[in-house]
C-alpha positions in Angstrom: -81.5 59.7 30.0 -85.2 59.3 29.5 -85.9 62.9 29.5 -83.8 63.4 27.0 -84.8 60.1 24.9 -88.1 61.5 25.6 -87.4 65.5 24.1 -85.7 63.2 20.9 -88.8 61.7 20.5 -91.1 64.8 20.3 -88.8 66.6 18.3 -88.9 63.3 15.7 -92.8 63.4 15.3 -92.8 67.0 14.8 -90.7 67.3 11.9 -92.5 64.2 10.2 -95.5 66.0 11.2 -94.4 69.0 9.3 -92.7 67.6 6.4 -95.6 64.9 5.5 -99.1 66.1 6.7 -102.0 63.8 7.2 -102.7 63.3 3.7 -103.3 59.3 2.3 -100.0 59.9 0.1 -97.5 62.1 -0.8 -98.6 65.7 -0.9 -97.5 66.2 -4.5 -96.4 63.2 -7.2 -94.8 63.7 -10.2 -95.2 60.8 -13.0 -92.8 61.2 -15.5 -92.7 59.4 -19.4 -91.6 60.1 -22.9 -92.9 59.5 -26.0 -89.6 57.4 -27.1 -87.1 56.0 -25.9 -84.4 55.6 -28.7 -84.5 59.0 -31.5 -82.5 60.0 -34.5 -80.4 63.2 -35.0 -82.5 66.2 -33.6 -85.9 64.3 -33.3 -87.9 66.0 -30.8 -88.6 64.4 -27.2 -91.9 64.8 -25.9 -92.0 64.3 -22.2 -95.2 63.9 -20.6 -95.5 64.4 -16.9 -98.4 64.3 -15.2 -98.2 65.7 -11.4 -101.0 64.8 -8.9 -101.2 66.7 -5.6 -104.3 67.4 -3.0 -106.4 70.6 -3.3 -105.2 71.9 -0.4 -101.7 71.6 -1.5 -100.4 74.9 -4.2 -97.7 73.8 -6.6 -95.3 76.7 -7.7 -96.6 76.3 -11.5 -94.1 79.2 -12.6 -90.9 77.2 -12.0 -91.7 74.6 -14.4 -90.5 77.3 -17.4 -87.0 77.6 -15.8 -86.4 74.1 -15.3 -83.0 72.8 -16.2 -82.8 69.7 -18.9 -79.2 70.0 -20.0 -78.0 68.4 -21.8 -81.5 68.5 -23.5 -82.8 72.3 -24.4 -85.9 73.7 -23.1 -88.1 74.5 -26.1 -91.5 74.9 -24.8 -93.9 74.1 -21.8 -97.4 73.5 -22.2 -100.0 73.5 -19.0 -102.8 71.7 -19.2 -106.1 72.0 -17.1 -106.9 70.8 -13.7 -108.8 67.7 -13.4 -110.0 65.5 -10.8 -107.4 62.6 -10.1 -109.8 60.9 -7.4 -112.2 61.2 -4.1 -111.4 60.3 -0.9 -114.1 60.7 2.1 -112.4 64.3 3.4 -109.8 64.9 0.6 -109.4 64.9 -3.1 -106.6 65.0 -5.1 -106.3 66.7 -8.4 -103.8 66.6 -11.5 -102.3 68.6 -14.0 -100.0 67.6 -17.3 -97.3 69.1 -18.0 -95.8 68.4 -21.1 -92.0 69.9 -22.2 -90.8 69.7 -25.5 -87.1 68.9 -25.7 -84.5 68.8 -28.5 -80.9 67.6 -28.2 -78.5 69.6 -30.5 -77.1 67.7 -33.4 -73.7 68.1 -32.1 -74.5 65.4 -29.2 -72.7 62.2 -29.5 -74.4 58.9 -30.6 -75.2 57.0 -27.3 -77.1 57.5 -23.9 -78.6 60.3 -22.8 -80.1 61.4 -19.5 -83.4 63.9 -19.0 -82.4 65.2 -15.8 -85.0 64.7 -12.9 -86.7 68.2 -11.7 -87.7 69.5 -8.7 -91.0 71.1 -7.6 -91.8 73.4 -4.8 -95.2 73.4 -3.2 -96.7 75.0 -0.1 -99.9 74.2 2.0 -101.1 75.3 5.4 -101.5 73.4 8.7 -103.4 75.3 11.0 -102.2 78.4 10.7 -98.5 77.9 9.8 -97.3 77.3 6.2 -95.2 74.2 5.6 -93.2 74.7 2.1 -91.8 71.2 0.5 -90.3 69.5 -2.7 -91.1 67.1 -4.5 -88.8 65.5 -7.8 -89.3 63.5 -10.2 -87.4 60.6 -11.7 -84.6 60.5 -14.8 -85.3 58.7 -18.1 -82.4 57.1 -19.8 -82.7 57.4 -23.5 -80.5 56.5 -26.4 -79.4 58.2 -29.4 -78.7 56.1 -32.2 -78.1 56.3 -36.0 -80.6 54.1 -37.5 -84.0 53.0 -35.7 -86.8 50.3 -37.5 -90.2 50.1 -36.5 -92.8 47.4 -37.4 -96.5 48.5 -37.0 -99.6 46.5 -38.2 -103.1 48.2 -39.1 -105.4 45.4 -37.7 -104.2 42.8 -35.1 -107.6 41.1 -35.9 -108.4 39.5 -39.6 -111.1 37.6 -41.0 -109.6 34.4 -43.7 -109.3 36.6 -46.8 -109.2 40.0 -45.3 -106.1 42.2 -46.6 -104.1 44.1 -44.4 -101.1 46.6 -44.3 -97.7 45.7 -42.4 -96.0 48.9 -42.3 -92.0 49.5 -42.2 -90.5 52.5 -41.0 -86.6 53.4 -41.2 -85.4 56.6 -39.2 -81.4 56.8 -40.4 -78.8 58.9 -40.2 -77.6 60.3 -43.9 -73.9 58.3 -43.5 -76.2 55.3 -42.7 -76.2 53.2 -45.8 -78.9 50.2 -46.1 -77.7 46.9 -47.9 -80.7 45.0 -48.2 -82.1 46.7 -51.7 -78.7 47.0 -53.1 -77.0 43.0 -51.8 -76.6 42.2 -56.0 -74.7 44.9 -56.3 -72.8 45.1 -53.6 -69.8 42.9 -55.3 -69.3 45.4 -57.6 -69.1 48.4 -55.6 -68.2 46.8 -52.1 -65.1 44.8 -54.0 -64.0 43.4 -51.4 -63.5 39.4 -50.6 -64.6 40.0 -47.2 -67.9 41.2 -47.9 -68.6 38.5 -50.2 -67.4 35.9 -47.6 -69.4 37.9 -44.5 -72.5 36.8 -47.1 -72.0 33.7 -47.2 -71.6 33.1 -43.5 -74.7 34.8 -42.8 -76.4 31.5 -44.3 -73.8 29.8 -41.9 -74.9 31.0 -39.1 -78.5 31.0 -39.9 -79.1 34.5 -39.7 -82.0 36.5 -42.1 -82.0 39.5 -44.0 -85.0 41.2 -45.6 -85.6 41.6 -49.3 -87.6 44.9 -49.6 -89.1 43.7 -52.9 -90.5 40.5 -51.5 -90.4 40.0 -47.6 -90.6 36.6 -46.1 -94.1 36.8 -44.3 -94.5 33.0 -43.8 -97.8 32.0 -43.2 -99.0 35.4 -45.3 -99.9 36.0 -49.1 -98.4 39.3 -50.1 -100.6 40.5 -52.1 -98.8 44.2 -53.2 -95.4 47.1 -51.9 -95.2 50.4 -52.0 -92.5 52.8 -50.7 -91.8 56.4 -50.2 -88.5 58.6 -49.2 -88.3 62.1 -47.0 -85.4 63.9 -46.5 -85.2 65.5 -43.3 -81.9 66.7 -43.2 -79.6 65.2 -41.3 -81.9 62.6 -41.6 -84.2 60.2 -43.7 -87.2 58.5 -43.4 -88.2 55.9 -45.5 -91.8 53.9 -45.3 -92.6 50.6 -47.0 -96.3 49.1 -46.9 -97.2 45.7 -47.5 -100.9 44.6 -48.3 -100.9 40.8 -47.5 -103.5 38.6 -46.6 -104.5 34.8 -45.0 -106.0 32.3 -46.8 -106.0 29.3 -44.6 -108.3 27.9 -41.9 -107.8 30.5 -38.8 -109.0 30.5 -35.3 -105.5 31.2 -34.0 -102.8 33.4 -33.5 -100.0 33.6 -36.0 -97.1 35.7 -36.3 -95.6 38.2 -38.6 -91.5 37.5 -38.5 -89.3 40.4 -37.2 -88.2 42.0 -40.1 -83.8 42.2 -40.7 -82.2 45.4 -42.0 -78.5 45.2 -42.3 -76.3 48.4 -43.3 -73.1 50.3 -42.7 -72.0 53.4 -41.1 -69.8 55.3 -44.1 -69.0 57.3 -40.9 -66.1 55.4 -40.3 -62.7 55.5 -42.1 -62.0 51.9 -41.4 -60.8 49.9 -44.4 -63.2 46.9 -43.4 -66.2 47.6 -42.7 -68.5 45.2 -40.6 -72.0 45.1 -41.9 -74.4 45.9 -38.7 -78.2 44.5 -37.7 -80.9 46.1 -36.9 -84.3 43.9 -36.3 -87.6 45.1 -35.4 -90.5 42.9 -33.0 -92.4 40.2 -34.4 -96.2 41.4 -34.2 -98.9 38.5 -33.9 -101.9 38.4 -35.5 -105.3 37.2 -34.8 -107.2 34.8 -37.5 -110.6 34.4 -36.9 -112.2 31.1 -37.8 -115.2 31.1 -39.9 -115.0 27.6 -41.3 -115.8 24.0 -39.9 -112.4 22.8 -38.8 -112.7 19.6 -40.8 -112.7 21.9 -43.6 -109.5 21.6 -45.6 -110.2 23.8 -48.5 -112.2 26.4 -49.7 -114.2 24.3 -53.0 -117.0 24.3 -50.8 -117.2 28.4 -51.9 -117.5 27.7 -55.3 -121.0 28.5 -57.2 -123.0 25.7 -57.6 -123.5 24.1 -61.0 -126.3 25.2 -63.1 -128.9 22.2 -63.3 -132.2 21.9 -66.0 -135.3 23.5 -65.1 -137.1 20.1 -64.4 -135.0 19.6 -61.8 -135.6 23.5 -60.1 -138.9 22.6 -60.3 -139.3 19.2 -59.0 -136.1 20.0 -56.5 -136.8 23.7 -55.9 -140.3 24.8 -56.0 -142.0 21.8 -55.1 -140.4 21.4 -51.6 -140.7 25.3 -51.3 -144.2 25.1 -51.4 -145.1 21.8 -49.5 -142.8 23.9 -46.6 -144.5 26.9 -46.4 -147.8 25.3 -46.4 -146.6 22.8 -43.4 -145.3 26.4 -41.3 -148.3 28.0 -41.8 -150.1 25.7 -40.3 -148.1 24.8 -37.5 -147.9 29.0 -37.1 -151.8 29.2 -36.9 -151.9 26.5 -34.1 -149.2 27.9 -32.1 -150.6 31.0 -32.1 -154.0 30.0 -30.8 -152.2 27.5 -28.6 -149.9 30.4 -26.9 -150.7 31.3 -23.8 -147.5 32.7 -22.0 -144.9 35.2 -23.5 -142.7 33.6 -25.6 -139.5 32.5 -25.0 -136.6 33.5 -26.6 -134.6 30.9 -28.3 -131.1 31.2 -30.2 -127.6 30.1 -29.3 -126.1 32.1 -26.7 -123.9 35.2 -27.6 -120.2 34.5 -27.2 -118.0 36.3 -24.5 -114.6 36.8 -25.5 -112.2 35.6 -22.3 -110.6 38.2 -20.2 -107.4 36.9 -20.9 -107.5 37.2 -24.5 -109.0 41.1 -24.6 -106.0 41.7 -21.5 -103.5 40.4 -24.3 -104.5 42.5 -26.9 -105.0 45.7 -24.2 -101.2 44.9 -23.4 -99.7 44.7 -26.7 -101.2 48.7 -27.1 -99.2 49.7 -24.5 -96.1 47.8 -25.3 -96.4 49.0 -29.0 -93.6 51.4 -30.3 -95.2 54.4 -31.7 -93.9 57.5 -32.8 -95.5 60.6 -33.1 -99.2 61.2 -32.9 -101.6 58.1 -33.3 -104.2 57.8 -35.7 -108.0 58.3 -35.0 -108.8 54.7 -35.5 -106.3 53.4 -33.0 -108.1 55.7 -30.1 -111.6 54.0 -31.3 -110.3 50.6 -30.9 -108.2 50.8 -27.6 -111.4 52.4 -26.1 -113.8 49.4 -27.5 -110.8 47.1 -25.9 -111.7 48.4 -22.8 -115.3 48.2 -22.7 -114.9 44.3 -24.4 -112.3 43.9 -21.0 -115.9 45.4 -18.8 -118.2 43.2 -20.8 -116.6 39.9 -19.9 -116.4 41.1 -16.1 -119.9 42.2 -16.7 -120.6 38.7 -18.6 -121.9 40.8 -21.1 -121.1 40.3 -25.0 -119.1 42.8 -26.8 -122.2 43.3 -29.7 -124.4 44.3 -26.4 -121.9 46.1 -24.2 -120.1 48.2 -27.1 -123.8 50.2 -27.5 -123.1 51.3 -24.0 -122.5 54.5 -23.4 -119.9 55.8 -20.6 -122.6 56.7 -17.9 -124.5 53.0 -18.7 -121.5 51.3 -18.2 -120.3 53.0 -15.2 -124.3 52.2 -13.5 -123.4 48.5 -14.9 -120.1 48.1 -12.7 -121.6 49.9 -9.9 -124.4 47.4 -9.9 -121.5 44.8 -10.2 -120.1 45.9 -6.4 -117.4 48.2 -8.4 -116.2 50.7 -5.5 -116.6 54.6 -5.3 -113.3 55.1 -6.1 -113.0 52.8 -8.8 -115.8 54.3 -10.3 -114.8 58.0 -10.1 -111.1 57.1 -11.6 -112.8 55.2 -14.3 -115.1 58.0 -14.9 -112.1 60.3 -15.5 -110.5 58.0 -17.6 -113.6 57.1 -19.6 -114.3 60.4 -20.4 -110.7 61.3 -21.7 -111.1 58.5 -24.1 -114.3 59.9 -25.4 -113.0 63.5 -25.7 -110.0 62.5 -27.3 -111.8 60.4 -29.9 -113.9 63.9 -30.8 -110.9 66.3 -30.1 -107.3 66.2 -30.5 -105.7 62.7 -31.2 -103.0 62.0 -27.8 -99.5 60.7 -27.6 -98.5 57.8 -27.8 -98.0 58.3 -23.8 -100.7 59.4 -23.0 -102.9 56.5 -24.0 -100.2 54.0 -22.4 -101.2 56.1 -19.3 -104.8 55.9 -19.8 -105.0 51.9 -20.4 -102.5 51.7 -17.8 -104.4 53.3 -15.0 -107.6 51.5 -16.7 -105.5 48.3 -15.9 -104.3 49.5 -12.3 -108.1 50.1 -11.1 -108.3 47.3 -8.3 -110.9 45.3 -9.2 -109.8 45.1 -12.9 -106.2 44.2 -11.6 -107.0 41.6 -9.3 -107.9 39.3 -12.4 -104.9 40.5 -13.8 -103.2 39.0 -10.8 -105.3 35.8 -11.1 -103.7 35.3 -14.3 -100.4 36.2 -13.2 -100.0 38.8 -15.6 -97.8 42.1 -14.5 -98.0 45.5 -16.3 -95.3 47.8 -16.7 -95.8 51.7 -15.9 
């Protein structure tokens, strides 16, 4: 009985020993995302999947072009470059993206979806025998629906007086028709009792619905609106901008109401029709404060009134004078008197709180974009970042934003930042900074960037301090 316990035992060992070498993980990962989760008619899908695997491990590259996505169709495969994922003491690891572009035919139901997970074949050597494995990645869920609002903000960060834009984008199915620019109408065409009543009861019930013209902002001036239509057959996108402002004391957050889109799906042959919601995330926005807080108006920025020119004299020049006399001599003294370097005086620069930069960091990655993102959004995630640095660093932002990648990285390795902290955050770094000069990234891509920024250890211990979690 122990022998044979004992041959169990061997046999055990040597197929984990096969099947999962001495590596520090996995021998191959694959990190799946996509670029949305809900789309309209034949939108494409973007999925982004970046697979990390040791050097000494060879991924079978050539089956990612016959992978299977039905119900989704294959319509291209793009390879990017091998990079450096991160160094270990004997091993490294490197990663490639692999991004497939996927369409769903317009045929497909409205509803849930599934990207099937894939499978990936690799090989490496131990000794002199080849071990082959697999390794497969996850499912995403997504939804296919007939209308789909999005909320997006230009600057999360205003000065009292500053305009902005709050922008409005509709994604709807052609059948889709919206009520909220046509409600004074809608007796007239709708006739129908019901309709009327189902107005009504929205008051009732306390329930919203935007006016397109004029959108409740609250705390907000709205200051002008502009709108434009595409046809994308099936399909129709339609934009509306706001340029509002604030013109109040500041030096808080405040908050930009979820907008309300109602409408109805002419799809459907059903006498009575029940008018459906659609609401998009509140966004919050950050007032600075540049007044005394006992301030309760802004008279105090009015022009002064003009007074006679006795008074500029005997007021005005007078003092001038008698002041400039009084500093020069007190100059020529201190200057004979100085003996040491001189001190330098001046109020302390302020640090913004690592909470409050790991706030704004997480509302980038929670942000529902579409498409590619602009420039400017790239230039201020990546100054994000170095603020999040400076206030480990105790450095303020004016001071650590002249830093370039390199000084920062000798900063935090000064700071007792590990090798391997410093090598991911190198990679990263430098992504940022050749995706500001080169071409602008997806939307996942630069939640995977702030996320793994977020991740490093000693950045995410003071996440966990603040009991804050991040979702991948």
């Amino acid at each position: 009985m122990k022998r044979m316990f004992g041959l169990t035992l061997l046999v055990l060992l040597a197929f984990l020993a096969n099947d999962s070498p001495a590596f520090g993980y996995s021998p191959v990962e694959i990190f799946a995302s996509v670029d949305r989760i809900k789309f309209v008619g034949e939108q494409n899908v973007v999925l982004k999947t970046n697979i990390v695997f040791y050097q000494q491990v060879n991924p079978f590259w050539e089956e990612l072009s016959k992978v299977n996505f039905s119900p989704f169709k294959l319509e291209k495969v793009i390879l990017g470059e091998r990079k450096i994922f991160d160094r270990e003491k004997e091993l490294t690891r490197d990663y490639r993206e692999a991004t497939f572009l996927l369409s769903l035919p317009s045929s497909a139901a409205i509803g849930f979806h599934v990207i099937p997970s894939f499978s990936l074949n690799y090989s490496h050597f131990s000794g002199k025998d080849e071990i082959r494995g697999a390794i497969k990645s996850k499912a995403i869920k997504m939804e296919k629906t007939p209308i789909l609002a999005v909320a997006t903000i230009d600057k999360d960060v205003l000065t009292i007086g500053e305009p902005n834009v709050l922008r409005l984008t509709i994604w709807r199915e052609n059948y889709i028709r919206i009520l909220n620019r046509e409600l004074k109408d809608q007796k007239s065409e709708m006739q129908d009792p019901a309709f009327e009543r189902w107005l009504k009861s929205l008051e009732v019930r306390g329930l919203k619905i935007t006016n397109f013209n004029k959108p409740d902002l609250a705390e907000f001036k709205l200051l002008g609106e502009q709108s434009r239509v595409k046809q994308q057959e099936p399909i129709s996108k339609e934009v509306w901008e706001y340029t509002f402002n604030f013109d109040k004391l500041g030096g808080k957050d405040f908050q930009v109401p979820a907008l309300h889109i109602w409408y109805l799906d002419e799809s459907k042959k059903e006498k009575t029709r029940e008018p459906l919601e659609i609401t998009t995330l509140p966004l919050v926005v950050r007032i600075n404060l540049i007044v005394r807080p006992e301030r309760q108006s802004f008279e105090w920025l009015k022009p002064p009134k003009s007074e006679p020119k006795n008074y500029l004299y005997y007021f005005g020049y007078t003092p001038l004078a008698l002041g400039i006399a009084s500093f020069l001599i007190f100059a020529a003294s201190a200057l004979f008197g100085l003996i040491g370097p001189r001190k330098e005086t001046g109020q302390k620069a302020i640090i913004e709180s690592f909470s409050l930069i790991y706030s704004r960091l997480e509302s980038i990655i929670k942000s529902p974009f579409f498409g590619r993102i602009e420039r400017e959004t790239i230039i201020k995630t990546r100054n994000e970042i170095f603020k999040l640095l400076g206030s480990i660093l105790e450095i303020p932002a004016d001071q650590i934003l002249a830093k370039t990648t390199p000084q920062m990285l000798e900063l935090l390795e000064v700071h007792g930042f590990s090798k391997n902290s410093l090598a991911e955050l190198k990679t990263l770094l430098s992504d940022f900074d050749g995706q500001i000069l080169g071409e602008t990234p997806s939307p996942a891509e630069l939640n995977r960037l702030v996320s793994q920024i977020l991740a490093v250890k000693e950045i995410s211990r003071l996440v966990r301090k603040r009991k804050k979690f991040i979702i991948f």
